[in-house]
TIROGU-771311 format. One record per residue (C-alpha): y, x, z negated. Coordinates in steps of 0.02 Angstrom, whole numbers. Example, Ala and Ser with C-alpha at 12.3 -4.5 7.8 and 13.67 -1.06 7.14 Angstrom:
// TIROGU-771311
((-225; 615; -390))
((-53; 684; -357))
***
This chain:
// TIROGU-771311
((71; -510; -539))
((102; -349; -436))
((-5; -206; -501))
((-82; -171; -664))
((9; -150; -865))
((-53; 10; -951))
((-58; 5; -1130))
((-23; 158; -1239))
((-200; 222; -1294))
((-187; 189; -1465))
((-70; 36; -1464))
((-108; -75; -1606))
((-82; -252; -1652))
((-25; -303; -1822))
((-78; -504; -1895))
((-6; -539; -2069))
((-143; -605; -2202))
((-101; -644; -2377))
((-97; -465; -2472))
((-145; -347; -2348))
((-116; -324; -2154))
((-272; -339; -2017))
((-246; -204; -1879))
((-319; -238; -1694))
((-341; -74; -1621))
((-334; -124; -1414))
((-424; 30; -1356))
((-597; 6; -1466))
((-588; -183; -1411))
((-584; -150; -1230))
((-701; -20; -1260))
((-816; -167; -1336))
((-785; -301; -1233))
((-915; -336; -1109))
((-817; -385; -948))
((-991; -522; -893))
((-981; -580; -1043))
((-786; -601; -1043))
((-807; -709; -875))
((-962; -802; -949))
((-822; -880; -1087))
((-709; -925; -943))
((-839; -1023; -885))
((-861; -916; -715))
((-1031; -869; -666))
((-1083; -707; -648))
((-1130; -666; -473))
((-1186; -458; -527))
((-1271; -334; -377))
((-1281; -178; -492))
((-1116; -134; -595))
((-1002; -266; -475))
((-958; -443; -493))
((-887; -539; -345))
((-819; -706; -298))
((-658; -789; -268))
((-523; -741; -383))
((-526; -877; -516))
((-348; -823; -593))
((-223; -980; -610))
((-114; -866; -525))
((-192; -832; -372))
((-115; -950; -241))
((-209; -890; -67))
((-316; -993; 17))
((-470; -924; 128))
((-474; -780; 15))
((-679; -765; 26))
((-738; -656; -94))
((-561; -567; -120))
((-605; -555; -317))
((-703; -395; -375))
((-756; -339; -558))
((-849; -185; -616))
((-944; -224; -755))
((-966; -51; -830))
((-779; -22; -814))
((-694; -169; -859))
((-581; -165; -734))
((-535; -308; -595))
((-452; -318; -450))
((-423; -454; -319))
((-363; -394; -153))
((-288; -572; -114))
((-164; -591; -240))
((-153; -401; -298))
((-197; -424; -488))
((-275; -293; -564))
((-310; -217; -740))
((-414; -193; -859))
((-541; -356; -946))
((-410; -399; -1077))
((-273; -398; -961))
((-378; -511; -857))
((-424; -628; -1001))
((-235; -649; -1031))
((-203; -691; -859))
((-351; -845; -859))
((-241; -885; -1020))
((-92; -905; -907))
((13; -789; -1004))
((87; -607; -949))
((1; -473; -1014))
((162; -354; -1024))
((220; -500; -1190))
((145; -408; -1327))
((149; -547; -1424))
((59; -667; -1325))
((-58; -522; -1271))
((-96; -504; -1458))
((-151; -689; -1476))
((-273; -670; -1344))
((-342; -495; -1413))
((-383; -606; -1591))
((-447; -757; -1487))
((-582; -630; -1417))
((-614; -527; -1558))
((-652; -681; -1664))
((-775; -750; -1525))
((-879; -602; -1490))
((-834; -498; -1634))
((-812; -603; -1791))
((-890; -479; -1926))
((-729; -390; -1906))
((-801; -234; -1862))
((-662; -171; -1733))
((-530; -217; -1850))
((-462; -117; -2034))
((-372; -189; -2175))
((-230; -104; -2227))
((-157; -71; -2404))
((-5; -162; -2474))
((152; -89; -2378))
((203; 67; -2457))
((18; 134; -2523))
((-30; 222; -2358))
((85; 297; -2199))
((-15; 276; -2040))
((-63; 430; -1957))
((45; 488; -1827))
((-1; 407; -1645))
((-95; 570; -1533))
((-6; 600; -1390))
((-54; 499; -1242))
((-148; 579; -1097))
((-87; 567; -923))
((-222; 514; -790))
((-226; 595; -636))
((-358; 509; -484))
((-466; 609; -321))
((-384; 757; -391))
((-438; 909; -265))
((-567; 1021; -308))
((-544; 1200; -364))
((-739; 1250; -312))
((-872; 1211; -186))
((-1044; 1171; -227))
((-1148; 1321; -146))
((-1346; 1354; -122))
((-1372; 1181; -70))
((-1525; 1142; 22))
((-1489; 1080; 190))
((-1687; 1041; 268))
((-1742; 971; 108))
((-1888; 855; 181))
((-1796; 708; 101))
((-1669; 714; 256))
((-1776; 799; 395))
((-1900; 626; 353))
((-1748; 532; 411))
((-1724; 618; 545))
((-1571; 690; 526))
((-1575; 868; 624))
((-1491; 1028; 544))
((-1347; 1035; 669))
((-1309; 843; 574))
((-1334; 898; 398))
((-1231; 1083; 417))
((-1088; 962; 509))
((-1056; 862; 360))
((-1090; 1011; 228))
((-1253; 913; 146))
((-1404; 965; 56))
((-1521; 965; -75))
((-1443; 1013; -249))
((-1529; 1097; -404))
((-1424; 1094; -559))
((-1270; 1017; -629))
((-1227; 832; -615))
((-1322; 822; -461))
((-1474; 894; -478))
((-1611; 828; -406))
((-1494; 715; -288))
((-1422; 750; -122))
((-1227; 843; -142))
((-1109; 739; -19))
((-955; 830; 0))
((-813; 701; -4))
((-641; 714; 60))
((-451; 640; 66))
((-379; 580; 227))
((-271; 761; 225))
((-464; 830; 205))
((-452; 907; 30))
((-625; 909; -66))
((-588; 793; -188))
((-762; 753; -252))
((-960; 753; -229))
((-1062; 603; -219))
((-1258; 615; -257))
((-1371; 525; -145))
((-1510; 461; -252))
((-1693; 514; -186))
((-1769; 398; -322))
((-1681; 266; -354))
((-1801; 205; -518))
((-1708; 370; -593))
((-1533; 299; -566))
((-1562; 123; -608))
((-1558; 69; -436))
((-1411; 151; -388))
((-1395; 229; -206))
((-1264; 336; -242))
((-1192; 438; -412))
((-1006; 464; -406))
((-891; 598; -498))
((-849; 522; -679))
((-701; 505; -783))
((-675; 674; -871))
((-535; 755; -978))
((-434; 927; -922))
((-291; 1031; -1009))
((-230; 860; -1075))
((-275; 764; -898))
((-382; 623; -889))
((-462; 667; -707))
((-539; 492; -627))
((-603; 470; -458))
((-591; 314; -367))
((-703; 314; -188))
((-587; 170; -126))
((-443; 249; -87))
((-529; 348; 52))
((-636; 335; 194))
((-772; 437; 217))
((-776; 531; 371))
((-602; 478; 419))
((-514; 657; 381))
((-624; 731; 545))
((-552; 577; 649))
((-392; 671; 675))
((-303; 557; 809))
((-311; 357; 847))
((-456; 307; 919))
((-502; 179; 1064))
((-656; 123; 960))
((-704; 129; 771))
((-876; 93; 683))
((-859; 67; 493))
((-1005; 79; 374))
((-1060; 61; 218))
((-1138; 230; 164))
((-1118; 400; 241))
((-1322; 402; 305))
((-1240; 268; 442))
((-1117; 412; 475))
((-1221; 534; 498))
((-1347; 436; 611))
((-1200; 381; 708))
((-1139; 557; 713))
((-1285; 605; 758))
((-1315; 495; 916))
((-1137; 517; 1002))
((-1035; 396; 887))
((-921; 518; 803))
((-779; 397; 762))
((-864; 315; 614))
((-832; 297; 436))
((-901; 235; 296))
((-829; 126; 131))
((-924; 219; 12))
((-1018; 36; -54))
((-1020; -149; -35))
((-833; -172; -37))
((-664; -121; 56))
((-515; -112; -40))
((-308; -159; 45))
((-290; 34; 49))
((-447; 61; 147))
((-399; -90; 271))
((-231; 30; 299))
((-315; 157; 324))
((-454; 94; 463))
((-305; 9; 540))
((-225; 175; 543))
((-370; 264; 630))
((-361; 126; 782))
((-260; 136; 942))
((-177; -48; 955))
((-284; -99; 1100))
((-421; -10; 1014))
((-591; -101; 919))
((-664; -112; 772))
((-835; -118; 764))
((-929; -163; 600))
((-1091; -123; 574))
((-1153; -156; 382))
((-1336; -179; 307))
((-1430; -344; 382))
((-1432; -416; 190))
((-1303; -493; 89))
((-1217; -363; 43))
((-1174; -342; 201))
((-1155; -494; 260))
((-1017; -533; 131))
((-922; -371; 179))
((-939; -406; 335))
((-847; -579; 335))
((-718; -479; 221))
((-671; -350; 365))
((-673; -479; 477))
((-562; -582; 399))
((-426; -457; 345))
((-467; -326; 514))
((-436; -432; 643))
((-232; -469; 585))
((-205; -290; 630))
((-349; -240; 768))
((-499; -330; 865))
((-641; -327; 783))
((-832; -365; 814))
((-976; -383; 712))
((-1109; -272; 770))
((-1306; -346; 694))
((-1435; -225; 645))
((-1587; -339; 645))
((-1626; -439; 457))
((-1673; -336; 331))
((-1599; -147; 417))
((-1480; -38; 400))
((-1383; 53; 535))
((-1506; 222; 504))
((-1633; 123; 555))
((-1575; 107; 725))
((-1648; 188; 875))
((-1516; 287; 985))
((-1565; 163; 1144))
((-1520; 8; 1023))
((-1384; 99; 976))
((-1301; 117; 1147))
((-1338; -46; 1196))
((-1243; -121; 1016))
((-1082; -65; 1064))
((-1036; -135; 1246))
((-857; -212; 1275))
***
């Protein structure tokens, strides 16, 4: 299955009972479904580092071979993808596909929407029963919202706080932290975090990222990104993997390319003569980021990747270097257990990245 099948927002599902008709409305079951506890009933076990789930795609569908951990979840979405076989959508569409059946065949779709509303719902609570035909004329459908993703922005965040002690404790100098536009932020839906100007590959502003200074107020998190919000009939969404991070300033091919997990490795890279780096925004890389690293290489050129000593980063790693090295050479570069690449000296540093 090529790509994912959108459902109209308030597309409903009609079973016949005896006297009266039982409506499934899809949007307030999706909205209930828990995706881990969606792949819990199809008997795959839940392999969660924060909001993500990831392991090889368990669809029948999925035909590859080698495909590592190719199969990604996000568990406060509902949404999958696997970057293997290309399937994506949202936790029902994926519950159809373990099912075997297309999602786009309403009917069949509906048969799986009542097999999982009687399992984990089976008060009934998402559902309404109607009135005999003829007593009541359901209410006109609203019109459907168009969604519109890494819009640019219209405003810049100003008054941030560039040598907030949080980054001169790392190190980072000034010169680093006025480069890349970061800083310290007071109000909005950053405050208290560290504003992280984010932009396209065409280097539009499409977005801000906070960088978490305690992480027990963000549930762990590193990083807060932009959330789904609506605007003059516009659903706006932002989606980090369809950029790279620092990859708008690399404005020509390059003869050697460090990719990273978070911007701090950018920065610190920057920082210590390794301009041509980039950074994936998390612990993942999606087909359109591959393209675009690819992109940012001269054909005799290297990749060089350079993720967290942990697991994380080891699993990333042996993602890039398994779909990387079709296109480009590519070489692992080790941090030491347990670091990161802003942990690095600038001497250990020089002496990582030797042909």
């Amino acid at each position: 299955m090529n790509g994912s099948v959108h459902l109209t927002i308030n597309q409903r599902i009609c079973v016949n009972r005896n006297s009266g008709r039982t409506w499934i409305n899809f949007k307030e079951l999706r909205a209930r479904l828990k995706a881990e506890d969606v792949l819990l009933f199809y008997n795959i076990e839940l392999r969660r580092k924060g909001e993500q789930h990831q392991s090889t795609c368990p669809l029948p569908s999925h035909s590859m071979t080698n495909s590592m951990n190719s199969f990604s979840v996000n568990l406060e979405k509902g949404i999958f993808q696997c970057f293997g076989c290309k399937a994506k959508g949202n936790i029902l569409e994926f519950a159809a596909l373990m099912d075997g059946v297309d999602p786009a065949d309403g009917s069949a779709l509906r048969k799986v929407a009542v097999k999982l509303q009687a399992k984990f719902f089976p008060e009934g609570a998402s559902t309404r029963t109607a009135e005999r035909a003829g007593d009541k004329v359901p209410a006109p459908k609203p019109p459907e919202l168009k969604l519109a993703v890494n819009v640019p922005l219209d405003f810049e965040l100003k008054g941030l706080e560039g040598n907030h002690p949080f980054l001169t404790g790392k190190g980072y100098t000034g010169q680093t932290m006025a480069h890349f536009g970061i800083g310290f932020c007071s109000r909005g839906f950053l405050k208290d975090r560290i504003a992280v100007p984010l932009h396209d590959e065409e280097g539009r502003l499409i977005g801000y990222a906070g960088l978490v200074i305690n992480q027990d107020d963000a549930g762990g998190r590193r990083y807060l990104f932009p959330e789904k919000r609506e605007r003059n009939g516009t659903i706006l969404d932002f989606d980090k993997s369809l950029f790279l991070y620092n990859g708008s300033r690399i404005k020509a091919p390059c003869d050697n390319l460090v990719v990273v997990q978070d911007p701090e490795a950018v920065w610190w890279l920057n920082q210590h003569g390794f301009p041509t780096s980039v950074a994936l925004m998390g612990n993942e890389c999606s087909e359109t980021q591959i393209e675009l690293i690819v992109r940012l290489v001269n054909p005799g050129g290297w990749i060089w990747v350079m993720c967290d000593d942990d697991d994380n980063g080891d699993r990333l790693a042996q993602w890039l270097l398994f779909r990387a090295a079709a296109h480009r050479p590519v070489r692992r570069v080790r941090c030491g257990e347990g670091r990161m690449p802003a942990q690095m000296s600038a001497g250990e540093l020089k002496a990582c990245f030797v042909n």
